[in-house]
C-alpha positions as a Markdown table, in Angstrom:
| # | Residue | x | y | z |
|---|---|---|---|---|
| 1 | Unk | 6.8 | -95.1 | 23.5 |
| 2 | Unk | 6.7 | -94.3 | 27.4 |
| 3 | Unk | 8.1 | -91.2 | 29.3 |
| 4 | Unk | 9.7 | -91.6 | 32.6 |
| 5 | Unk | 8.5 | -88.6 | 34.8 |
| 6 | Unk | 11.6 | -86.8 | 34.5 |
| 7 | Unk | 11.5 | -86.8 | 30.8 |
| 8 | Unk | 8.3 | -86.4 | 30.5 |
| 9 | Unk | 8.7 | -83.0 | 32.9 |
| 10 | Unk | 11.6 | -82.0 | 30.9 |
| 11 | Unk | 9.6 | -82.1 | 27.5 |
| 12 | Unk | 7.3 | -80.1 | 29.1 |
| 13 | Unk | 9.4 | -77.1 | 30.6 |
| 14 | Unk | 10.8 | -77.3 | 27.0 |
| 15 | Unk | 7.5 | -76.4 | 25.1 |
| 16 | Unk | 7.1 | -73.5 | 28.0 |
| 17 | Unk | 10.3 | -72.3 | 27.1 |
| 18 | Unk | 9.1 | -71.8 | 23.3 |
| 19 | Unk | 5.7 | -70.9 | 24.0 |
| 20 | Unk | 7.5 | -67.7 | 25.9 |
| 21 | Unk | 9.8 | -66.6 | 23.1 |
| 22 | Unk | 6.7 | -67.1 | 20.6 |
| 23 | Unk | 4.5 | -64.6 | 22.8 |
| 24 | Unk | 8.3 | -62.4 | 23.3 |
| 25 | Unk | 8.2 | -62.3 | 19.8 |
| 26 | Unk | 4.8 | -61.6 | 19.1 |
| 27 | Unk | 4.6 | -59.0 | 21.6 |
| 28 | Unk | 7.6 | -57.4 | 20.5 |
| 29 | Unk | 6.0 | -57.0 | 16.3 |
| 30 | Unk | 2.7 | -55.7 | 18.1 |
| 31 | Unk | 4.7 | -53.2 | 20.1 |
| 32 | Unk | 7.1 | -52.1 | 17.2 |
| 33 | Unk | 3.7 | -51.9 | 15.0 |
| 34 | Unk | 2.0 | -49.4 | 17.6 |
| 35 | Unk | 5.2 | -47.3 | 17.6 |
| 36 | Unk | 5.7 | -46.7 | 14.0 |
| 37 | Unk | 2.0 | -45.8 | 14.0 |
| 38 | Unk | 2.1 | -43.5 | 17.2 |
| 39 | Unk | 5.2 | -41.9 | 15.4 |
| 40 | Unk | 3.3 | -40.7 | 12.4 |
| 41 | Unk | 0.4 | -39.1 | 14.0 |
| 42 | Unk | 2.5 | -36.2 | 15.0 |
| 43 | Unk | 3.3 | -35.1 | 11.6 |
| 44 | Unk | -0.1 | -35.8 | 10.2 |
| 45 | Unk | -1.4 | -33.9 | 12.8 |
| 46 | Unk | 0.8 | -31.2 | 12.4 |
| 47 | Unk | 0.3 | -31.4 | 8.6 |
| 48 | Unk | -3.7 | -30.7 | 9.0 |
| 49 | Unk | -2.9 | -28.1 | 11.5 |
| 50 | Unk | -0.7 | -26.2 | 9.1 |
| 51 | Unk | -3.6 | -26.1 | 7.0 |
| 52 | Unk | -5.6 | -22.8 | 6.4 |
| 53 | Unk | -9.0 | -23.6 | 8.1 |
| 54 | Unk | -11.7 | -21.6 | 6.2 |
| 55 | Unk | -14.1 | -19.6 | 8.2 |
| 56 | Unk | -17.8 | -18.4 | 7.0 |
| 57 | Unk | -17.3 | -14.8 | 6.0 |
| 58 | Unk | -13.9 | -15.3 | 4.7 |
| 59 | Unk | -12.9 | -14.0 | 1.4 |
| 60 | Unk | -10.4 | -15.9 | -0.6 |
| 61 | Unk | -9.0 | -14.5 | -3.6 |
| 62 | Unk | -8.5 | -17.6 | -6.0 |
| 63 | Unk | -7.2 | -15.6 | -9.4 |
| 64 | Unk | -8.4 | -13.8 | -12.5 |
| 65 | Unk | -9.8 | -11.2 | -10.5 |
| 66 | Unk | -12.5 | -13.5 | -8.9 |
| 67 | Unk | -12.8 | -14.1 | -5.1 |
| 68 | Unk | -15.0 | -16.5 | -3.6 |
| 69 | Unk | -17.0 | -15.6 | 0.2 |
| 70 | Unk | -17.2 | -18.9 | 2.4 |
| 71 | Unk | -20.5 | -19.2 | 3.4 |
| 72 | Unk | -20.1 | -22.7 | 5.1 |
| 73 | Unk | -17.6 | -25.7 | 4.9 |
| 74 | Unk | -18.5 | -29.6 | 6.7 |
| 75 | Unk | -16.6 | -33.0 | 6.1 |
| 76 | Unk | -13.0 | -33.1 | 6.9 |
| 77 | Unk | -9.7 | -34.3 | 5.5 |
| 78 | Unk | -9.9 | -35.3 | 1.7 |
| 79 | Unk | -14.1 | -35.2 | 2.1 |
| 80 | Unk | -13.5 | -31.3 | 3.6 |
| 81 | Unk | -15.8 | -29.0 | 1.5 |
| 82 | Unk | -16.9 | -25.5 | 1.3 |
| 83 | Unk | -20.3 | -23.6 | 0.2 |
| 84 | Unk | -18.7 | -20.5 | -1.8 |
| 85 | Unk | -19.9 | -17.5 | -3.7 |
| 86 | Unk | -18.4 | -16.2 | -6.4 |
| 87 | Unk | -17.5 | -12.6 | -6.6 |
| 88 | Unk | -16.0 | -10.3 | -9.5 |
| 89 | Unk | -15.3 | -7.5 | -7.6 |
| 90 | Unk | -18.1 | -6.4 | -6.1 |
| 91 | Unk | -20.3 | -8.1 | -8.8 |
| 92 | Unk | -21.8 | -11.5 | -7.9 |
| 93 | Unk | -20.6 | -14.7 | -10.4 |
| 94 | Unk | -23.2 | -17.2 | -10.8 |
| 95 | Unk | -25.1 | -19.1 | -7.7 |
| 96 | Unk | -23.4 | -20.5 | -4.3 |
| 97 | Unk | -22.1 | -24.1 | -5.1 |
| 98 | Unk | -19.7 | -26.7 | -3.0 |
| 99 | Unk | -16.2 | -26.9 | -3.6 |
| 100 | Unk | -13.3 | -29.0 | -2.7 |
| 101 | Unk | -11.3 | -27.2 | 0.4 |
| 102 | Unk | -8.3 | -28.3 | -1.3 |
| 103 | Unk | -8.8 | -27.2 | -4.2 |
| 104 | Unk | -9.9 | -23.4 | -3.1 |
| 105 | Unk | -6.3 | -23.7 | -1.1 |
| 106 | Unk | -4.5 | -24.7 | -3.7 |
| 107 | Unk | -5.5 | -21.6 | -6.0 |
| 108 | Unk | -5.2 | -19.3 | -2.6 |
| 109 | Unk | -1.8 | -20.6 | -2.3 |
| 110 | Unk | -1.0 | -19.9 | -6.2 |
| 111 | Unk | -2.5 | -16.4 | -6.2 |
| 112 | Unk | -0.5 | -15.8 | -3.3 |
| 113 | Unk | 3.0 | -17.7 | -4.3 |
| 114 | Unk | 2.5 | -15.5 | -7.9 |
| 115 | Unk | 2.2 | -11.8 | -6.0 |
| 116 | Unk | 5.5 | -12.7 | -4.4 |
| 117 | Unk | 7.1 | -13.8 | -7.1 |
| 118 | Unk | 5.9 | -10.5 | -9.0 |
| 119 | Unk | 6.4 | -8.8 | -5.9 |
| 120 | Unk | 9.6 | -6.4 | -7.9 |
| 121 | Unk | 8.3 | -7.7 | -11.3 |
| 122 | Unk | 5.6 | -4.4 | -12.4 |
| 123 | Unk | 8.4 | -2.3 | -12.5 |
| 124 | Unk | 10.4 | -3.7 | -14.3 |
| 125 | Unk | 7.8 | -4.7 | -17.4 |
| 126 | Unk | 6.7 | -0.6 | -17.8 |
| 127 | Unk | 4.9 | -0.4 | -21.5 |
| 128 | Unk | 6.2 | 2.2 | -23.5 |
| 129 | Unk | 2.7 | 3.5 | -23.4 |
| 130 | Unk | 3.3 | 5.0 | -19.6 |
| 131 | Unk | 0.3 | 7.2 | -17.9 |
| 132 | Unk | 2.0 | 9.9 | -15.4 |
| 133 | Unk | 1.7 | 9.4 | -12.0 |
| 134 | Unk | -1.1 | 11.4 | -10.5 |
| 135 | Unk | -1.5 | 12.7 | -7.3 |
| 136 | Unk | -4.5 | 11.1 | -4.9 |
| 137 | Unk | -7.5 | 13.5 | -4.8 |
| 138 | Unk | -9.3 | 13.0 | -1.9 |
| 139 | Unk | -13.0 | 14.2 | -0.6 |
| 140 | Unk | -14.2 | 13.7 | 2.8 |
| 141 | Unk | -16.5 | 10.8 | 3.0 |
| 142 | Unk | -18.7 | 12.4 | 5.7 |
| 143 | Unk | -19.5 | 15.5 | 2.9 |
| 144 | Unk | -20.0 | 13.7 | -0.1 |
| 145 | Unk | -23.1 | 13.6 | -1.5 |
| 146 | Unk | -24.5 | 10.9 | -3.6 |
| 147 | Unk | -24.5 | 11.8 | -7.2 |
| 148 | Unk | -26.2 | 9.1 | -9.4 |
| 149 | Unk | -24.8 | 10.5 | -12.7 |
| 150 | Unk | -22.3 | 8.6 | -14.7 |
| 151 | Unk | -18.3 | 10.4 | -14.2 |
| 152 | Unk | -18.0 | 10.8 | -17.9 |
| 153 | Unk | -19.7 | 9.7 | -20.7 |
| 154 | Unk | -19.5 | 6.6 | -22.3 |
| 155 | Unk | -16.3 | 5.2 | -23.3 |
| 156 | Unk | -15.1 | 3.1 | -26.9 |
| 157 | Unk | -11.8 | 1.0 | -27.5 |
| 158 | Unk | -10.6 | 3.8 | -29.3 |
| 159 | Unk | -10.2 | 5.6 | -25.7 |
| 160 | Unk | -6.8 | 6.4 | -24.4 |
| 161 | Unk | -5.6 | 5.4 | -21.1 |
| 162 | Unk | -6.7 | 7.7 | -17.9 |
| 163 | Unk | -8.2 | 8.2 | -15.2 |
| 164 | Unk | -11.9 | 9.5 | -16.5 |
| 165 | Unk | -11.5 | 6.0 | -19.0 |
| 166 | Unk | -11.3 | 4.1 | -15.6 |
| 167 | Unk | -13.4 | 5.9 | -13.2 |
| 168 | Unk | -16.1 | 5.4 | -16.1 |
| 169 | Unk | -15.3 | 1.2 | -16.1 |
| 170 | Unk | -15.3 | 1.2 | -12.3 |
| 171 | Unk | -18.8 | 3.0 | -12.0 |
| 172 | Unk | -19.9 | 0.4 | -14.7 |
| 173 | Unk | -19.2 | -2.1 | -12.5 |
| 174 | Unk | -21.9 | -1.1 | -10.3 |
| 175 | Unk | -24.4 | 0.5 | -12.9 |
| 176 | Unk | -24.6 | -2.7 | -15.0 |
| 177 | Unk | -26.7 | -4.2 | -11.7 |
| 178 | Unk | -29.0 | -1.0 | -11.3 |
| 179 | Unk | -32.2 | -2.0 | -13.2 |
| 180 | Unk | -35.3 | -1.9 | -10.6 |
| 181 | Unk | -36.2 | -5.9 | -10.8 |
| 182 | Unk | -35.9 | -8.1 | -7.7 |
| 183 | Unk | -33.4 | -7.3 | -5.3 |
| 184 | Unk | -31.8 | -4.9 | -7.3 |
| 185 | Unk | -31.3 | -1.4 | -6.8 |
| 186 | Unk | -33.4 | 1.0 | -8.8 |
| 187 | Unk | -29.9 | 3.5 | -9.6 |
| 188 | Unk | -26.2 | 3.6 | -8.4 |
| 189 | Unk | -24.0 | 6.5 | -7.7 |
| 190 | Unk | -20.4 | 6.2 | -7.7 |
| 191 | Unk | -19.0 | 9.6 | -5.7 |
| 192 | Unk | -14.4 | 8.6 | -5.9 |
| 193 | Unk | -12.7 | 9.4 | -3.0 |
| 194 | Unk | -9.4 | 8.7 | -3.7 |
| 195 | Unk | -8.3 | 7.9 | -7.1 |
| 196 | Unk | -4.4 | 6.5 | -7.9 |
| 197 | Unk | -3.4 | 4.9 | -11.0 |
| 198 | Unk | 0.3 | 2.9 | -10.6 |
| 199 | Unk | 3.0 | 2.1 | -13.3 |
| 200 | Unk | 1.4 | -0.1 | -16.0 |
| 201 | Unk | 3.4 | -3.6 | -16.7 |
| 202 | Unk | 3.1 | -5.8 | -19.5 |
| 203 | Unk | 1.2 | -8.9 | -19.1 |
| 204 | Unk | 3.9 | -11.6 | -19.5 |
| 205 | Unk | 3.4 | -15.2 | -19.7 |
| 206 | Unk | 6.0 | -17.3 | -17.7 |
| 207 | Unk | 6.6 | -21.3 | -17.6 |
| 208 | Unk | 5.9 | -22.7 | -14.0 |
| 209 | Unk | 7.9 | -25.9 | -12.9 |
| 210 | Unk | 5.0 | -28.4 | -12.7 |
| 211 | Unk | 2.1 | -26.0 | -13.4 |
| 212 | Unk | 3.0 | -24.7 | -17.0 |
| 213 | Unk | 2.5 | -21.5 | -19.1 |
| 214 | Unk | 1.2 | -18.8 | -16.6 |
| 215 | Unk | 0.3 | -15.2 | -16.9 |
| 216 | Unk | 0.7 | -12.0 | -14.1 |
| 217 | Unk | -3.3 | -12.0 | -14.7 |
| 218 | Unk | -5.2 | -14.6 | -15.5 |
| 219 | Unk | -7.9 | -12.9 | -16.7 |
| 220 | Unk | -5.9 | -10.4 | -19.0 |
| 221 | Unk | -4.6 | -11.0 | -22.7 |
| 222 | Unk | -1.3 | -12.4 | -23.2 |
| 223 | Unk | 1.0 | -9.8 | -23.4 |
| 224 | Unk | -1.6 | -6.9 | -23.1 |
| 225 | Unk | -0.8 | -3.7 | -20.8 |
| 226 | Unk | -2.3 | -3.6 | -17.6 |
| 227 | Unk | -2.9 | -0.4 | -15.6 |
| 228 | Unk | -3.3 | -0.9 | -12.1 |
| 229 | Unk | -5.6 | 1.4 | -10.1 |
| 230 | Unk | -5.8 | 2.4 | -6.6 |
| 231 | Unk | -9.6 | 3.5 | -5.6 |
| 232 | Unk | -11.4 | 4.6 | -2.5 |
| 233 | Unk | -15.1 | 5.5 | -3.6 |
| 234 | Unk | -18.6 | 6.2 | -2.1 |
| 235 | Unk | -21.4 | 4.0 | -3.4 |
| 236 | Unk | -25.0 | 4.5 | -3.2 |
| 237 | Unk | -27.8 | 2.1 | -3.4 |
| 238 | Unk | -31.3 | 3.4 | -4.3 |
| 239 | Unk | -34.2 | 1.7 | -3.6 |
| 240 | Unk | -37.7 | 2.4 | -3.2 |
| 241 | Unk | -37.8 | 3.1 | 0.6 |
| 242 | Unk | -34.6 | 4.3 | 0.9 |
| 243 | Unk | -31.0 | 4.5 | 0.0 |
| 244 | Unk | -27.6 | 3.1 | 1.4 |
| 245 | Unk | -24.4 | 4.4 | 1.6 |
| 246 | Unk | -21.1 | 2.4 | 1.7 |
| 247 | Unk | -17.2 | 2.8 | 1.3 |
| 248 | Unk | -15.3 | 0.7 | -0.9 |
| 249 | Unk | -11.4 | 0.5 | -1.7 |
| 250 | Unk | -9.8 | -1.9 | -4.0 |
| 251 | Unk | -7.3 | -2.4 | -6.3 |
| 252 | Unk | -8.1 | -2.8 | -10.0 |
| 253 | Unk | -6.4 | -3.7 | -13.3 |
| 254 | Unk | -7.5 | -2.1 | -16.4 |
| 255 | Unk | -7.1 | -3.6 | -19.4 |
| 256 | Unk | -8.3 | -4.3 | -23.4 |
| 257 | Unk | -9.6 | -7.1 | -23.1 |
| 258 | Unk | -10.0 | -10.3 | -26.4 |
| 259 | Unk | -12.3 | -7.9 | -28.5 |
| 260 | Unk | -10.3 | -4.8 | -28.1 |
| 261 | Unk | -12.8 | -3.4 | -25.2 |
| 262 | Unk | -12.0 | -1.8 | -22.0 |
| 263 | Unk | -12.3 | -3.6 | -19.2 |
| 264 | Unk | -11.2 | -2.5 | -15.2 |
| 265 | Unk | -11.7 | -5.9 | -12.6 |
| 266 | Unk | -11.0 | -5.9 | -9.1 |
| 267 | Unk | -7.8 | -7.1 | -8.3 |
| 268 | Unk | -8.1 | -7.6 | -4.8 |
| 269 | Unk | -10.3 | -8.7 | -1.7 |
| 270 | Unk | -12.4 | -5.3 | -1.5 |
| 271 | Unk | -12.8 | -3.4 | 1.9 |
| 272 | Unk | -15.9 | -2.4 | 2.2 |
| 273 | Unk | -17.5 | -0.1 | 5.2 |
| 274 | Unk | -21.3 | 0.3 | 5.4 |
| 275 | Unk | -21.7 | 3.4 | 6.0 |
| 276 | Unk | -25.8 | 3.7 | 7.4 |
């Protein structure tokens, strides 16, 4: 079958006329597509923005009486991970290893969500077994000298609550390291500067909304009293060239722990000030 010219024109301005919706429409999917997209970068933007962006140095308290140092972090997003060392107090726990960034946030932002939520709660859990309040005793950290000898003697599960108890657990911290062999120092002194116990409070366990069964401290006993401690101390480091001074304050919690021994942990991210 033949065209005449006009027809066959007309056909043709026809197809052109569907040919340019077809692209209209095509164009206008593309360009809604690109929208949405462009609309969500924003808020994931913002999202990984929000985030706490480690830092080598950085000390993040992650619970139980543990911090972990960031030595190093690489990747990003969901691949983001850390180099850490573990600390226990002032002690070191174990070797540096990789973790997930989101996970080490995750247990910052728990540690941190708990203290606020306990924020009023110490008071109100007292034990019946209460140890007055003391006044701080202070010495001058420019005069104290370094004594290497242990604050009291040794002390047994049978010990009452006190301060010479927790001095003695605090200094053990540091002592237990003192043996001569590598890196270590060859003796440790422990000279208190200030000393402040608080009001003890009762280790409760609590059920978390999606989390579960959680207690005040981790690393503490169910239900055990807990005796917070306030302490600014002088610590020296002997060696066989020489020996090095340094000022650390912390808070610590004091406790029995599973076999009915005292124990005192850091409870804090220490501040410590090297002092030569």
């Amino acid at each position: 079958m033949k065209l005449s010219f006009s027809e066959g024109t007309a056909l043709l301005e026809f197809e052109v006329e569907i040919m340019k919706k077809r692209t209209t429409l095509s164009s206008t999917i593309f360009l809604t597509i690109a929208l949405l997209a462009i609309s969500f970068l924003p808020i994931n933007s913002q999202a990984q923005n929000s985030q706490h962006k480690f830092t080598p140095g950085e000390m993040v308290e992650t619970g139980g009486g543990i911090s972990a140092k960031i030595l190093r972090c690489r990747g990003t997003g969901d691949d983001e991970e850390c180099e850490v060392q573990y600390y226990r107090g002032e002690a070191l726990e174990s070797t540096p290893r990789w973790e997930n960034a989101l996970l080490l946030r995750l247990a910052e932002e728990r540690v941190l969500n708990d203290k606020r939520r306990n924020g009023g709660e110490q008071t109100n859990n007292a034990n019946k077994e209460q140890v007055p309040q003391q006044q701080e005793v202070t010495v001058a950290v420019d005069t104290a000298d370094c004594s290497f000898a242990p604050p009291s003697s040794a002390t047994s599960g049978t010990d009452k609550p006190g301060e010479r108890l927790f001095k003695r657990k605090i200094y053990d911290l540091y002592h237990i390291i003192a043996n001569g062999s590598g890196s270590a120092p060859l003796q440790v002194g422990v000279t208190f500067i200030n000393f402040t116990m608080k009001t003890p409070f009762t280790n409760v366990v609590r059920v978390v909304a999606g989390v579960g069964a959680q207690r005040i401290n981790d690393a503490a006993p169910p239900n055990t009293t807990i005796y917070p401690v306030l302490s600014k101390h002088l610590v020296c480091e002997q060696y066989r060239d020489r020996t090095y001074r340094k000022q650390v304050e912390n808070k610590y919690a004091c406790f029995k722990n599973r076999d009915g021994e005292w124990v005192c942990g850091a409870d804090g991210i220490p501040k410590i000030t090297q002092l030569n």
